[in-house]
BASEBA-983969 format. One record per residue (C-alpha): x, y, z. Coordinates in steps of 0.2 Angstrom, whole numbers, padded with zeros to 4 digits, always signed. Each point is the difference from the previous one (the first is absolute). Layout:
N
XYZ/...
***
This chain:
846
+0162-0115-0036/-0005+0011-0014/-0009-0010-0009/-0012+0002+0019/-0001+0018-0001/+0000+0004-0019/-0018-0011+0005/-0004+0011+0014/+0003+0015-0008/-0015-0006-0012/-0008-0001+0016/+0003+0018+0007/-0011+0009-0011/-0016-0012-0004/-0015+0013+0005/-0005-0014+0015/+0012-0011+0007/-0002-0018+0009/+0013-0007+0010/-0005-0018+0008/+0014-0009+0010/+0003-0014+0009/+0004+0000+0020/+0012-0017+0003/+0015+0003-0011/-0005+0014-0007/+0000+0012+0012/+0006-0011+0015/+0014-0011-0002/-0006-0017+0004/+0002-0007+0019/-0004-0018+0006/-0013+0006+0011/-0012+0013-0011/-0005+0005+0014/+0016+0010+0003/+0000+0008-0018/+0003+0018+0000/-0003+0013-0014/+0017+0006-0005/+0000+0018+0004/+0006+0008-0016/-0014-0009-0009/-0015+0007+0013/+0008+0018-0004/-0003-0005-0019/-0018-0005+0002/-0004+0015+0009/+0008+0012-0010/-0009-0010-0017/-0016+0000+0009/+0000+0017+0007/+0002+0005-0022/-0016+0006-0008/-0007-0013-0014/+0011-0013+0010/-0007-0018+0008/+0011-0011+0010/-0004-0019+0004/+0006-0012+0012/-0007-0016-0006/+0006-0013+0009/-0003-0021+0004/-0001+0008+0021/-0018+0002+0004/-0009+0017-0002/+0001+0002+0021/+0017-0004-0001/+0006+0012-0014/-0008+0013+0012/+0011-0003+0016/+0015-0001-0013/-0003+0016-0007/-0005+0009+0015/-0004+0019-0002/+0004-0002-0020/-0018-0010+0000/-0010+0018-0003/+0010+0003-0014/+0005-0015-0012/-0012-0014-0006/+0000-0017+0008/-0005-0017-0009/+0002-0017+0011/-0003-0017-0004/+0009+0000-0017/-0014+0010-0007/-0013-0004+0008/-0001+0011+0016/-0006+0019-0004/-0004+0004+0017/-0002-0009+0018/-0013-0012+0001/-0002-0011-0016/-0003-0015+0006/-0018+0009+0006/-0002+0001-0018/+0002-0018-0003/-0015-0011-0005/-0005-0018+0012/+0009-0010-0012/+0018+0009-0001/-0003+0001+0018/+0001-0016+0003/+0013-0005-0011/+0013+0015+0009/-0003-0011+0014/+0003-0017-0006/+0017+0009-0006/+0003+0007+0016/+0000-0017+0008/+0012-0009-0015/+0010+0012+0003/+0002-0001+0020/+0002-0018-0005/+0014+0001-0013/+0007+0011+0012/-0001-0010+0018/+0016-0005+0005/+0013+0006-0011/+0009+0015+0008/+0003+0015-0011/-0018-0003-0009/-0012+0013+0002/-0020+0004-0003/-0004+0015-0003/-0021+0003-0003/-0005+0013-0011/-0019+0009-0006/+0000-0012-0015/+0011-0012-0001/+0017-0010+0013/+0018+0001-0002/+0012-0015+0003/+0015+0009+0005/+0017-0010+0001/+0013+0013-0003/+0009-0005+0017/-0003-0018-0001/+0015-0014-0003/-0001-0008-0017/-0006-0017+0007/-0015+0009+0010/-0003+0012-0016/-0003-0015-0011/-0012-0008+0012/-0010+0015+0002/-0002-0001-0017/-0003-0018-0004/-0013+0001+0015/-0010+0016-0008/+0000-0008-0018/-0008-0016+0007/-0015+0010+0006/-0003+0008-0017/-0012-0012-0009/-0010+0002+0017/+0000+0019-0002/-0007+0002-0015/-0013-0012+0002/-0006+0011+0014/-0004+0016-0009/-0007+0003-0015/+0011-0003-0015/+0014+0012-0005/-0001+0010+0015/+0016-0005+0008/+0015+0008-0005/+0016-0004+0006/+0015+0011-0002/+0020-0002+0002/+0011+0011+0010/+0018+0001+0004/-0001-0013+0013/-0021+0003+0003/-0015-0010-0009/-0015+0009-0001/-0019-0008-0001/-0014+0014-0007/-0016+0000+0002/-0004+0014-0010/+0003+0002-0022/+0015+0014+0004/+0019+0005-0003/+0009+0013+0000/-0001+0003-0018/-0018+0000+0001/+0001+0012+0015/+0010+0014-0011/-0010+0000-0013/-0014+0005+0009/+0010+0013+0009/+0005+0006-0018/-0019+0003-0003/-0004+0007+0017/+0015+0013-0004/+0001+0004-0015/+0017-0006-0002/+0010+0004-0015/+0015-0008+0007/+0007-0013+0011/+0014-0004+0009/-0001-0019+0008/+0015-0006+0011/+0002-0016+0006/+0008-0016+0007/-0012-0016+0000/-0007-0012-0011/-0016+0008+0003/+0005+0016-0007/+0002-0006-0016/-0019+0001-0001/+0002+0020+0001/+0012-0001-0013/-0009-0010-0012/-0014+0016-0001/+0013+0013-0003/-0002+0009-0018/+0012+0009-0010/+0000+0018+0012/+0005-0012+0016/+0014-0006+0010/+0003-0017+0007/+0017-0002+0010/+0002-0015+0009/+0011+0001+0017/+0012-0016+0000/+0002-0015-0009/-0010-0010-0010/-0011-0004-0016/-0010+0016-0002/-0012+0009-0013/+0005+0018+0007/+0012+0010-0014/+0013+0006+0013/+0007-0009+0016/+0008+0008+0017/+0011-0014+0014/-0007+0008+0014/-0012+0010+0010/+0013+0014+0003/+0002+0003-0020/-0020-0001-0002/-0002+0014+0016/+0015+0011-0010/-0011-0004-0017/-0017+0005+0010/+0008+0019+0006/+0009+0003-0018/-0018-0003-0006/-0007+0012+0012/+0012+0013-0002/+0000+0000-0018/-0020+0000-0001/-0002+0013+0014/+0014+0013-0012/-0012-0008-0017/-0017+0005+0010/+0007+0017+0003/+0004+0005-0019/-0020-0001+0001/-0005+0014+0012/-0015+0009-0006/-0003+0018-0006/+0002+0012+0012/-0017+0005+0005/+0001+0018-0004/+0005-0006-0017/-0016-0008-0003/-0012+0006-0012/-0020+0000+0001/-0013-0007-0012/-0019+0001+0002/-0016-0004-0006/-0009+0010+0014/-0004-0019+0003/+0017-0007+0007/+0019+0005-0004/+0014-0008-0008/+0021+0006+0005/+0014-0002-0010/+0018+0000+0003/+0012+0011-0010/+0008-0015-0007/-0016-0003-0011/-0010-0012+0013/-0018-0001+0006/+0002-0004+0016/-0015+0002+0007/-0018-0003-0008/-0015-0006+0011/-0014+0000-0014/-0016+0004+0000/-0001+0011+0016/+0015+0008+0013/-0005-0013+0013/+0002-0019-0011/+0012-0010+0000/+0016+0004-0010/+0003-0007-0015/+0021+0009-0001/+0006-0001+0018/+0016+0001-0003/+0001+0015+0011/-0003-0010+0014/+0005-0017-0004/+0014+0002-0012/+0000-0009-0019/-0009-0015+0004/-0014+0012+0006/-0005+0006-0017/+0008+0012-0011/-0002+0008-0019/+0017+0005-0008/+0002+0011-0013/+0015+0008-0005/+0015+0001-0012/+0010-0018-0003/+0019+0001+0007/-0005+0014+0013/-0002+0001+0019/-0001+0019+0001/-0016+0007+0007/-0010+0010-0013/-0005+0018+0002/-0018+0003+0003/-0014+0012+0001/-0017+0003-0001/-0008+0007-0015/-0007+0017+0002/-0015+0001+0010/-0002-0019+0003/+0006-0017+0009/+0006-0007-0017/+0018-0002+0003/+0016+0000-0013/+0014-0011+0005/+0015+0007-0013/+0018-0010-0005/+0010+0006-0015/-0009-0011-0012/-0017-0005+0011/-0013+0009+0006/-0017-0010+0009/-0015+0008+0002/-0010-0008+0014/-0017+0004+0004/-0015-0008+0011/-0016+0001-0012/-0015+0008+0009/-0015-0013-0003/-0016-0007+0010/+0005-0021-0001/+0017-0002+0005/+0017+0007-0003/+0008+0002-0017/+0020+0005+0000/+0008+0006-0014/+0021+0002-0003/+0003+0008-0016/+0018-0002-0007/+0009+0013-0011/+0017-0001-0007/+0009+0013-0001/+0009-0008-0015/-0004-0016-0010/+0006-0018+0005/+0001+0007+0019/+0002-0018+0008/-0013-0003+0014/-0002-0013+0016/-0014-0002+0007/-0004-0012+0016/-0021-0002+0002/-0003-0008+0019/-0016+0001+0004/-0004-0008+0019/-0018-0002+0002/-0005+0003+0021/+0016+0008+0005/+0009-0015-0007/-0012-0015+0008/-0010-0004-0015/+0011-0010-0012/+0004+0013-0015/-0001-0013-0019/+0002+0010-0012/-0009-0008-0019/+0004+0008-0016/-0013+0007-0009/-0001+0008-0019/+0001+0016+0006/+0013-0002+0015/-0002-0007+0016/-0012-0006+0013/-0001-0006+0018/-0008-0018+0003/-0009-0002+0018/-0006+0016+0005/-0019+0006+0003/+0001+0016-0011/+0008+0000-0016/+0018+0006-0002/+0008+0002-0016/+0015+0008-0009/-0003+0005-0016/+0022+0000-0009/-0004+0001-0019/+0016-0007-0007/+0009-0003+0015/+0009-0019+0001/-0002-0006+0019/+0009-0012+0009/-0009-0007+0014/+0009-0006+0015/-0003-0010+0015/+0004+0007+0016/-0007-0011+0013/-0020-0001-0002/+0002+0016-0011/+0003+0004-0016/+0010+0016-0006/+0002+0006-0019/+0014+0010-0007/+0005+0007-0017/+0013+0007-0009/+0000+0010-0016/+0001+0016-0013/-0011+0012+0000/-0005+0008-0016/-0011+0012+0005/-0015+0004+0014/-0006-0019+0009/-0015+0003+0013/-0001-0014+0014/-0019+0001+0006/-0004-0011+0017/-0017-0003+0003/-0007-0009+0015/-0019-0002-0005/-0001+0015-0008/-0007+0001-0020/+0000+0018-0004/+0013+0008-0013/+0018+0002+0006/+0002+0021-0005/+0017+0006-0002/+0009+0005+0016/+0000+0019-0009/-0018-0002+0001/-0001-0005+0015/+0010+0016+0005/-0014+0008-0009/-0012-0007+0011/+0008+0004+0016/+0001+0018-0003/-0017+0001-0009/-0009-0007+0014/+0009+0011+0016/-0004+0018+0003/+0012+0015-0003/+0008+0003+0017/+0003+0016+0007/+0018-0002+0003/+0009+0014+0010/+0016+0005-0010/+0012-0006+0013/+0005-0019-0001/-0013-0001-0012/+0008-0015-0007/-0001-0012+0014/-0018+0006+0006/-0009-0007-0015/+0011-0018+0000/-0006+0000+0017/-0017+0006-0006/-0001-0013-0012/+0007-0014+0010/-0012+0002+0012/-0014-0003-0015/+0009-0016-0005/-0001-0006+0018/-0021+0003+0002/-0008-0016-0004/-0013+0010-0013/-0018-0011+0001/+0001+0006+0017/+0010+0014+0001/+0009-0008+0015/+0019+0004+0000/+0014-0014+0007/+0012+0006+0014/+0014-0005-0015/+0001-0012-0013/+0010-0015+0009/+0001-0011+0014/+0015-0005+0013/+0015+0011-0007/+0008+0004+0015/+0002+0012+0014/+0016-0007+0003/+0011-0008-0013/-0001-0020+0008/-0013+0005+0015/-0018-0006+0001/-0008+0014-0001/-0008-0003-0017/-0018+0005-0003/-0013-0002-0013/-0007+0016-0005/-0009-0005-0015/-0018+0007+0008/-0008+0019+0004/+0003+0006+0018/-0015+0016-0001/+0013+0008+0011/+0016-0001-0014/-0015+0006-0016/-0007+0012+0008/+0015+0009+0005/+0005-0003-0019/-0014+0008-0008/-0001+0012+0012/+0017+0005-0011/-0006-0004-0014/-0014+0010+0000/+0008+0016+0002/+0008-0002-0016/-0018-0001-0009/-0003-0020-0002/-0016-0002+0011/-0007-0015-0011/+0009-0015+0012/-0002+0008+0016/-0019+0003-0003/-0002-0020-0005/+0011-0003+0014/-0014+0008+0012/-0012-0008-0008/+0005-0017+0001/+0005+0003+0020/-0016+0008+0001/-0008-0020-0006/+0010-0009+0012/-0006-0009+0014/+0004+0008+0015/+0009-0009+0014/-0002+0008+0018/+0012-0012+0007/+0013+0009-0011/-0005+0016-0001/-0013+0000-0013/+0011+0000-0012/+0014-0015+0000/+0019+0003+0000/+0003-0009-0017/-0012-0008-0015/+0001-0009-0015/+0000+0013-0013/-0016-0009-0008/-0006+0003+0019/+0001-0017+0006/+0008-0005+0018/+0019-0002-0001/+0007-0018-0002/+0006-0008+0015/+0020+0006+0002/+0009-0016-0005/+0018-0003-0007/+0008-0006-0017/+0014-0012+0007/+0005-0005-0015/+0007+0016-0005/+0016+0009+0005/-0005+0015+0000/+0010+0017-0004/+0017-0001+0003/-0004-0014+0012/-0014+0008+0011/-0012-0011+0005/-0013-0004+0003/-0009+0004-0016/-0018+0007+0006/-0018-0001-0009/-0014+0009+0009/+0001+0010+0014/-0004-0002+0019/-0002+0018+0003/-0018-0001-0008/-0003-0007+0018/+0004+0016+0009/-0007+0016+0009/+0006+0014-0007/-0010+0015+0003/+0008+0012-0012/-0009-0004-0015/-0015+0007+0003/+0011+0017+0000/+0009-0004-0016/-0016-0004-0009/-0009+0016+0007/+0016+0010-0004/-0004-0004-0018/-0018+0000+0000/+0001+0019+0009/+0013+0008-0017/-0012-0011-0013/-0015+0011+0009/+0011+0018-0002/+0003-0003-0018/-0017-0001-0002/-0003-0020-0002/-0021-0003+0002/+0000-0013+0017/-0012-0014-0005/-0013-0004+0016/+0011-0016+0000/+0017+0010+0002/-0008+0013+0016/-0006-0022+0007/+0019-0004-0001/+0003+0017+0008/-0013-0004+0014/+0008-0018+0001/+0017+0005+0003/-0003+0014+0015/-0010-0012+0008/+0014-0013+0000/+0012+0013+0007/-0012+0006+0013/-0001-0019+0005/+0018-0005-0001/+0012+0015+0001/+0004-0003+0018/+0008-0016-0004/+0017-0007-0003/+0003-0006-0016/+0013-0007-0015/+0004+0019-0007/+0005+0004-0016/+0017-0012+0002/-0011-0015+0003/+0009-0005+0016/-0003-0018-0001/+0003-0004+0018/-0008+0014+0014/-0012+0012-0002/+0001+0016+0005/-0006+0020+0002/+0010+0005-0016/+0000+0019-0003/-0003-0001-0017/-0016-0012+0002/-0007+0014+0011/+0004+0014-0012/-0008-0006-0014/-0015-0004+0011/-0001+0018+0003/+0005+0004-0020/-0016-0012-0003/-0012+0009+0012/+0008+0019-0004/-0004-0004-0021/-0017-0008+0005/-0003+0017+0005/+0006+0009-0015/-0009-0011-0010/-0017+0002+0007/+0004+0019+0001/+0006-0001-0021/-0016-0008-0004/-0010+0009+0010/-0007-0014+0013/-0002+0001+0016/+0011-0006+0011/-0004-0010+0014/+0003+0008+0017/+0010-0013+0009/+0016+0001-0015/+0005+0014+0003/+0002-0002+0018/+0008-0017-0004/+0012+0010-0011/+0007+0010+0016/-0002-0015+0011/+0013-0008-0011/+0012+0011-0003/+0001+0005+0017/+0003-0016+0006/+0014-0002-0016/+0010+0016+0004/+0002-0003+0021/+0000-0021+0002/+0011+0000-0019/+0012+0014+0006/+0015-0007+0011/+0010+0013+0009/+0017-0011+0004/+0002+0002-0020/-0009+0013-0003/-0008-0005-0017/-0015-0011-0003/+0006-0016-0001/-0007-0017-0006/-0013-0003+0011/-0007+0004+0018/+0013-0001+0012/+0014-0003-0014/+0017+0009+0002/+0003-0009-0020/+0001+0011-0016/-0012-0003-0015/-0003+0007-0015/-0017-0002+0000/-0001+0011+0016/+0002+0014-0012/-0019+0001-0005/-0004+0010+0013/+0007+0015-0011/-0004-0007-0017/-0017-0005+0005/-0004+0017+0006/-0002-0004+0017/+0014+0013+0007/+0007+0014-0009/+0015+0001-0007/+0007+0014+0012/-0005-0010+0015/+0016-0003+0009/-0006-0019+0004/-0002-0003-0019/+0019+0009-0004/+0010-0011+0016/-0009-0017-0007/+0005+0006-0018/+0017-0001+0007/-0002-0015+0010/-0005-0010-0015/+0015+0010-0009/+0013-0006+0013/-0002-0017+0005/-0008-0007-0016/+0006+0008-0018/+0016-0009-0006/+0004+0008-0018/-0012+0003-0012/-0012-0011+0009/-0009+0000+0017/-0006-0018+0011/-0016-0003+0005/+0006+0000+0016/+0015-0011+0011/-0007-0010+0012/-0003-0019+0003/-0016-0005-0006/-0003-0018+0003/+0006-0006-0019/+0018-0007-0004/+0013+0012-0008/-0004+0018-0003/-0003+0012-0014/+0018+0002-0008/-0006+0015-0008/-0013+0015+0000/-0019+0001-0008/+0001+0013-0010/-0019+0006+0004/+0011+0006+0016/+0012+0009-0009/-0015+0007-0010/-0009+0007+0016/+0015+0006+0007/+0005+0011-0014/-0016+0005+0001/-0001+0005+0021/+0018+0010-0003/-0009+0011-0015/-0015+0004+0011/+0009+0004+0015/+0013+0011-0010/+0015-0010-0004/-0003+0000-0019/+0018+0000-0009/+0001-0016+0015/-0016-0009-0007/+0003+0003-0017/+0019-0007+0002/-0007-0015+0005/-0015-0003-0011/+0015+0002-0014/+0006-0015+0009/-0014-0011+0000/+0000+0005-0020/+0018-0008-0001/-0007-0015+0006/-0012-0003-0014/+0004-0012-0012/+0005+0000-0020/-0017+0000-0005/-0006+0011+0016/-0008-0011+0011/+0001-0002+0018/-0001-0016+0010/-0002+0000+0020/+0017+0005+0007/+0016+0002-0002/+0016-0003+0008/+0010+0015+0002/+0017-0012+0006/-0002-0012-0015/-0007+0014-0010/-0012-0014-0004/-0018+0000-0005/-0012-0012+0010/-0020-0006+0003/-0014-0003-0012/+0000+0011-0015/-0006+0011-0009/-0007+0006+0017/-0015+0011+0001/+0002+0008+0015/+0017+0006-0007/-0007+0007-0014/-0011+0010+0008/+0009+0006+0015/+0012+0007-0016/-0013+0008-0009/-0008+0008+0016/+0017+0007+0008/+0002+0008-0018/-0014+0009+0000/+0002+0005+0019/+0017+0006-0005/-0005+0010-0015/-0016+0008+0011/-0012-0009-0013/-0010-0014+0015/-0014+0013+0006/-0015-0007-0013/-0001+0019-0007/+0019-0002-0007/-0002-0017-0007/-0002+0002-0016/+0009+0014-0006/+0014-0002-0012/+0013+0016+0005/
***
C-alpha cells in the first residue's frame, strides 16, 4: 500500500488533476445482474470531494452506455465527467452522429447478437450509441461457450457488411463488445487531457478494456489496476473498497496541497500601471495579474483568479517562501519588492503600441541565488501558452500580438503542463538583471527609476492638506493609474470577480468607466489642483452618443467608449479562494439608473467654479442630461447598487436628479447663461417630492427608497448633496439611523436587506464609511467622524491601497481592487474633515 500513495502523493500537487475511473469493479463491486450494481458509498464521497477541488477533473469512463452512467451516478451527473461506450460516447446521442454506413452495420450487430444470445439463459444483449455488448456473466459455462461460438461464426459476415476496419470488437470480464466507431478508452483520455489541461492523471481500473487507458499514461501518471490479472498499470488494489479508501486519501491530501496555495491577501496586493491597463503583484515576488494592452483584455497572469495554472511570473530569492516587503517609489506606481539580498523593481512602461513590463533585479550582495517561474497564459488561460527560445530570451508561439521576454543570460527550462508551457531558472546573481516583457511593443525598455521619473514628472503638484497627507496623494495617485489616459476615462478598479464574499457569487467585472464612480473621483481630485483628467473626462462624455433609453448618459462604457461586452463567465477558472463564477463584462451596462446625470453635473458644476472655459459642446451635454432627467426622474430604476432584479424609487436616484438640476443651475448662473425658466421649477418640484415621499415616519430617517423602512448608506446624500442642511433634525435622526443599524467596525454596509442575488455582502464598501465620517463631521460629531475615518485608514493595505470592502469579523479585505470609488470617498472625507472641500479652500497648503 505505500508503494499506492507515495504515487498519489505525486499526484496531490500537479497544478490540474485528472482522475478517470471505471464504474463495474472499480467503484461497484461486480454483481451478476449489472443492473443492481451500486457505487460504494465511500467512493461517491471521494468523487465529490475531488471534483468539488479547484484545478481538479474527475471521470467515470466506463464499457455502460453514456445513458446509463447518468441513472448510475444520479445527482453526481452535474459534477463529474462521464464517458460511455468504452470511449466512444461523450454525451447522449451518438449514434445520431453516425454515418449510413456504421448505421447499418450497428444493426447487423444488433441482430448477431440477439441471435448468439436466443436461448441460452444468463446471456444478455445490451444495445448501445455505437457499438453491442454480449453479456454472459450469469450464464452456465455450456451456455457461455455457445454464445460465443454462435457470435464468432457471424463474424466474417460482419465485416463484409461495413466498410473495412470499422468494427472493433472488445473483451470484457465475461462481455464481448462490437464497435462501430475507431474509439477506446485510452483514446478518450487523451483527449480529455488536451480538453483540460491536465498535468496529471490518476486512472483506475478493472477490465481488459482499461488497459487501453494505461497504455497512454506518461511518467507524471498513475495506473492502478483493481483485482487480478495481467496489467500495464504500475500499482495494483484487490478491491473496490481499497480503490474508494485510495480515491478520499487522494482527495484529502490534494484538497490540504491546494490550500498551501491560497493567493495574496487582497489588500496585499500591489498596483502597476500604464494609464493603459494595470498589473498586481503578490508580496511573494508574483505578477499575478496582467491583462495587456488596455484594463479591459484578456489576462495574460490570472492566477488571482484561477490559481497557477492561470498564469503567473515569479521572481524572488531561491530557498525562500517569505513575502517580500514592498513599496512604491516616491511619487510613482513603480513598486520595490525587498528580501535581504533581493530587491525587484517592477514597472508598467508607458507607450502607444502595447505594453512593455519591466522587473529589474538587484542584489543586495553578489551570488544572491535567484528562482524565477515565467507562466504566461494567453486569453485567461484558453489559448495554449508555447514558449520558443529566442537569442535574447523567450517568446510566445500562437498569439495575434507579439509577446516576448527578453532574459539575457538566464538558462530556462521549459516544461509542459498540459497544452502549456512554463519556464523556470535558477541561478547567481552578480549584479543588476532587467527582465523586459513586451507584448507588441518596440520602443526602449527605460529603467524602472526612470520610469519613477516619468511618473512624477508628468502629474501635478497637489495641494495636499497637512493632515494624512501621506495617504491622500497614494490615493491621489492611484486614481491616476486607474484612468485609461487616450480618453481620460477612469475604471471602477483595476480587476474583475474578486469577491464580495469569500466563496459567493457575487463576483463582478469592473474593468470599465461607470461616469457616476469618475466623476465623483475627480470631483476629489480636483480639489487638490489636477484638473487635467477631469476636463478630458468631460470632454470625451461630452462626444458620446447619447442614449435616452438610459438616461442620455449609460450606466457603464468601455473606457475606449465602446458598449460593454455581453456579461459572460470564465468556467475554467476557480476563482479567488474558490468564488465563482469568474465574470467578464457586465450586465448592468443594461440598466436605468438616473443618478448619473447628477454625478456628471456635480463635476461639471466645480470644473465651472475653478474657472474651467465650458466648450459649446460641454453646455450641449449639459442640455442633454436636464432634459433626460426632466423625462425620466419620475421612474423607478437600478440605483446606484445596481439591484439586478426590481426596480424601484430609490432615494438616492432622486437626490442626484435634484443635484443634477440644482448644479445645472449654478452652471448656467457661473457662466453667465440664461437659465431656462422651467429648471428651476423642476429643481423644487424634485426636491419637494424627495424630502416628503423619501421621508418614512415609522423610522424616522430616510430610508432606501419610497415606502422603505430599510437603512442605506446611500440615503445620506440628502446632506452631502446639499439638499437638507446639516442642522435639519431629519438629516441628524437618518445620520443615526444609518449609524445604528448599518456601521459594524471601522466599516459601514451598503445596506441589509434581501436583494434578489444569492449570499450577501460579508463586509462593508468603504465609500460608506467615507460618507458617513463625513455626515457625523457636518452635523457636529467630529472627534466621532474622525475616529472612524482613522479606521477606514487601518484598513489600507501595505502599499496603501484600498479594495472594495472589508470584513470587520475576518478582519479581511474583499472586492475588486484597487477600488476607485474607495480612493475617492478617502480623499473627499479628508478634506471634509480638515474644512479644506469648499472650492475656495482647496488648494491651500496650511
Amino acid at each position: 500500500m505505500s508503494g499506492v500513495d507515495d504515487a498519489l502523493r505525486t499526484l496531490m500537487s500537479t497544478p490540474v488533476l485528472l482522475v478517470a475511473v471505471d464504474f463495474d469493479g472499480t467503484l461497484a463491486p461486480i454483481v451478476d445482474d449489472p443492473a443492481d450494481a451500486a457505487m460504494l458509498p465511500r467512493a461517491r464521497r471521494a468523487l465529490l470531494l475531488l471534483a468539488r477541488l479547484p484545478h481538479t477533473h474527475v471521470v467515470v469512463i466506463s464499457g455502460r452506455a453514456f445513458v446509463d452512467l447518468d441513472v448510475r451516478l444520479g445527482a453526481m451527473s452535474a459534477e463529474v465527467l462521464r464517458v460511455g461506450g468504452h470511449g466512444s460516447e461523450f454525451e447522449p446521442g451518438t449514434a445520431g452522429l453516425l454515418d449510413e454506413p456504421a448505421r447499418r452495420l450497428l444493426e447487423h450487430v444488433g441482430e448477431a447478437m440477439t441471435t448468439a444470445a436466443e436461448g441460452l439463459p444468463g446471456v444478455t444483449v445490451e444495445r448501445k450509441d455505437a457499438s453491442v455488448a454480449l453479456h454472459y456473466r450469469r450464464a452456465d459455462r455450456a451456455d457461455a461457450a455457445q454464445a460465443l461460438v454462435r457470435l464468432v461464426r457471424s463474424m466474417p459476415m460482419l465485416r463484409q457488411s461495413g466498410p473495412p476496419g470499422l468494427l472493433r470488437s472488445r473483451r470484457g470480464k465475461r462481455v464481448v463488445e462490437l464497435s462501430v466507431v475507431q474509439a477506446d478508452k485510452g483514446r478518450a483520455l487523451s483527449r480529455l487531457r488536451s480538453e483540460l489541461g491536465a498535468t496529471g492523471m490518476l486512472c483506475l481500473g478493472d477490465d481488459r478494456t482499461d488497459e487501453d487507458a494505461f497504455a497512454v499514461l506518461g511518467s507524471a501518471d498513475v495506473g492502478i489496476k483493481i483485482g487480478p490479472g495481467r496489467t500495464r498499470a504500475a500499482f495494483r488494489l484487490p478491491d473496490p473498497a481499497a480503490a474508494a479508501e485510495a480515491l478520499v486519501r487522494l482527495a484529502e491530501g490534494r484538497r490540504r496541497a491546494l490550500a498551501q496555495t491560497v493567493p495574496a491577501a487582497i489588500d496585499e496586493l500591489a498596483l502597476l500601471s500604464d494609464r493603459h491597463t494595470a498589473a498586481l503583484v503578490a508580496p511573494d515576488g508574483t505578477i499575478c495579474w496582467l491583462a495587456p494592452e488596455r484594463f479591459d483584455r484578456p489576462a495574460l497572469f490570472a492566477s488571482l483568479l484561477g490559481g497557477p495554472t492561470a498564469g503567473r511570473w515569479l521572481v524572488r530569492p531561491a530557498g525562500t517562501t517569505a513575502p517580500g516587503q514592498q513599496s512604491y517609489l516616491p511619487g510613482s506606481l513603480v513598486l520595490a519588492t525587498s528580501w535581504d539580498d533581493l530587491v525587484v523593481h517592477d514597472a508598467l512602461v508607458p507607450v502607444e503600441d502595447g505594453t512593455i513590463l519591466v522587473r529589474e533585479l538587484r542584489p543586495t550582495r553578489p551570488g544572491t541565488r535567484v528562482r524565477m517561474l515565467f507562466a504566461p497564459r494567453p486569453d485567461f488561460a484558453r489559448r495554449p501558452a508555447r514558449l520558443v527560445p529566442e537569442a535574447t530570451g523567450l517568446g510566445i508561439a500562437g498569439v495575434v500580438t507579439p509577446h516576448h521576454l527578453e532574459s539575457p543570460g538566464v538558462v530556462w527550462s521549459i516544461a509542459r503542463e498540459g497544452e502549456h508551457h512554463t519556464a523556470s531558472a535558477e541561478f547567481a546573481l552578480a549584479g543588476p538583471l532587467r527582465l523586459v516583457l513586451r507584448v507588441g511593443a518596440k520602443g526602449e525598455a527605460p529603467a524602472p527609476a526612470e520610469v519613477a521619473a516619468a511618473w512624477r514628472a508628468a502629474a501635478p503638484p497637489l495641494a495636499l492638506p497637512p493632515r494624512w497627507a501621506d495617504p491622500i496623494e497614494v490615493s491621489a495617485r492611484v486614481l491616476r493609474g486607474l484612468v485609461y489616459a487616450p480618453t481620460c476615462a477612469p475604471v471602477a478598479a483595476a480587476t474583475t470577480s474578486l469577491p464580495e464574499a469569500p466563496g459567493g457569487v457575487r463576483n463582478w467585472d469592473y474593468r470599465y468607466c461607470w461616469p457616476r464612480d469618475a466623476a465623483y473621483a475627480f470631483e476629489a481630485v480636483i480639489r487638490l489642483g489636477d484638473t487635467a483628467d477631469a476636463i478630458g473626462f468631460v470632454d470625451w462624455l461630452a462626444l458620446q452618443r447619447m442614449e435616452p433609453a438610459a438616461g442620455s448618459l449609460r450606466p457603464l462604457y468601455g473606457v475606449g467608449g465602446e458598449w460593454p461586452p455581453g456579461e459572460g463567465e470564465l468556467a475554467h477558472l476557480c476563482g479567488y479562494l474558490g468564488s465563482r463564477p469568474v465574470r467578464v463584462g457586465n450586465a448592468a451596462a443594461e440598466q436605468l439608473q438616473l443618478d448619473v446625470a447628477g454625478a456628471v453635473l456635480d463635476l461639471m458644476g466645480s470644473l465651472a467654479q475653478l474657472g474651467v472655459p465650458f466648450a459649446d459642446r460641454w453646455w450641449a451635454l449639459v442640455d442633454t442630461l436636464i432634459e433626460a432627467v426632466g423625462s425620466r426622474w419620475t421612474e423607478a430604476d437600478a440605483g446606484i447598487w445596481e439591484h439586478r432584479h426590481r426596480v424601484r424609487h430609490h432615494l438616492h436616484s432622486k437626490v442626484l436628479a435634484w443635484v443634477a438640476v440644482d448644479r445645472a443651475v449654478r452652471i448656467a448662473d457661473h457662466l453667465g447663461r440664461a437659465v431656462d425658466p422651467k429648471w428651476p421649477q423642476l429643481r423644487d418640484e424634485i426636491a419637494a417630492d424627495v424630502l416628503t415621499r423619501g421621508w418614512h415616519a415609522g423610522v424616522g430617517a430616510y430610508t432606501a427608497a419610497y415606502g422603505s423602512d430599510e437603512a442605506d448608506a446611500a440615503s445620506l446624500w440628502v446632506l452631502i448633496s446639499g439638499l437638507l442642511p446639516a442642522h435639519d433634525a431629519r438629516v441628524v435622526s437618518t445620520v443615526e439611523f444609518v449609524e445604528r443599524h448599518l456601521r459594524r467596525g471601522p466599516t459601514v454596509f451598503r445596506y441589509r436587506f434581501a436583494d434578489g442575488i444569492p449570499g450577501s455582502d460579508a463586509g462593508g464598501f468603504h465609500i460608506c464609511a467615507a460618507w458617513l465620517a463625513e455626515a457625523l463631521w457636518r452635523i457636529g460629531r467630529r472627534n466621532d467622524a474622525i475616529a472612524l475615518f482613522e479606521d477606514m485608514l487601518s484598513c489600507c493595505g501595505p502599499t496603501g491601497l484600498l479594495s472594495e470592502m472589508f470584513d470587520p469579523d475576518a478582519v479581511l479585505a474583499l472586492g475588486n481592487t484597487p477600488q476607485a470609488y474607495s480612493h475617492a470617498g478617502l480623499i473627499r472625507a479628508a478634506l471634509v474633515l480638515q474644512d479644506r472641500w469648499d472650492i475656495g479652500q482647496a488648494g491651500a497648503s496650511g
